[in-house]
N, C-alpha and C positions, 0 to 999 in steps of 0.2 A: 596645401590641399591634399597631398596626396599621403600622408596621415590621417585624416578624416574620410577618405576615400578608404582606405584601409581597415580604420577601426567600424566603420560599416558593414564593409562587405563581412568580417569579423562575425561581428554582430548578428547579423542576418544567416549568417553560419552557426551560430550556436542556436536561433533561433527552429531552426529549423532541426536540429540533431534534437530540442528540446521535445519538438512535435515526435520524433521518433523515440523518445525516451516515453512518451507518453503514451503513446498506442502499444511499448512494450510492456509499460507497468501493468494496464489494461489486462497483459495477457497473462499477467503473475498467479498465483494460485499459494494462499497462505494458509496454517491452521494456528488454531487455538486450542487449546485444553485447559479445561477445569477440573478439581475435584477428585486428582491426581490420575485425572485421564479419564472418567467417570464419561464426560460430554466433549464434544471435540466438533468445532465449528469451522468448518471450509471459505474463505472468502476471496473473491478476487481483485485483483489489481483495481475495480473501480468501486468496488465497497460491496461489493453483491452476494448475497450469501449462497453458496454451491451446496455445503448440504451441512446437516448435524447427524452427527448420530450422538448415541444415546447407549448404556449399556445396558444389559437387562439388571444388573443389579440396581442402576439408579431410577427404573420404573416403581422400584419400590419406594420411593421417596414420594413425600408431599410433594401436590404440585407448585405451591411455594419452593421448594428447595431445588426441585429441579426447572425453573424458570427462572433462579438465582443462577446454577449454574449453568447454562446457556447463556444469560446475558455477560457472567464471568468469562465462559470462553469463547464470546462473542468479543471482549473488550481486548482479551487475550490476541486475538486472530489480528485486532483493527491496529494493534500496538508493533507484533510483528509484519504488518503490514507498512505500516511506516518506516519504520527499521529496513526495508528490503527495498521500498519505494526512495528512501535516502541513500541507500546505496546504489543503485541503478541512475540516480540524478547527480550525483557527486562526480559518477565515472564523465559524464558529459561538460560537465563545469567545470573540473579540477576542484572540487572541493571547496568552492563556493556554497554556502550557506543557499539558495534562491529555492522560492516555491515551488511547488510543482505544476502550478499552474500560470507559472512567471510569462509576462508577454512583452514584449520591446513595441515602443509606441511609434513600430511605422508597420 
């Protein structure tokens, strides 16, 4: 019993480290760039977008081409987002592969 008593309380320990990896992703703060830097989108730990900016040379663009490039470095931002959300969640697992919204069923 007291292997199962152990790989619980275990458990319930990562559980919980997991809650704290996750109010810190929350507080992460990513960018994105497009268009070799043209637009550059701000986003945080929980997908939220903080700000874009915009250069004045790409005002000159259709507004086709510059809503291409915001959702390019929008896509940019969500991508580096992962990437830093994976590493912040590795540190807590050891390198376990688990989502980030992983929950233990007690």
């Amino acid at each position: 019993m007291t292997n199962f008593s152990e790989m619980l309380s275990k458990a319930k320990a990562m559980q919980e480290k997991m809650k704290d990896v996750q109010e810190q992703i929350k507080k992460i703060q990513v960018e994105g760039a497009s268009g070799g830097n043209l637009v550059k989108v701000t986003l945080s730990g929980d997908y939220e977008i903080k700000s874009i900016k915009i250069t004045d040379a790409t005002k000159n663009e259709s507004q086709e081409i510059i809503n291409d490039l915001i959702i390019a470095a929008y896509n940019n931002a969500k991508e580096n987002l992962k990437k830093k959300s994976a590493e912040e969640l590795s540190k807590v697992t050891g390198g376990l592969n688990l989502p980030l919204d992983f929950k233990l069923p007690f």
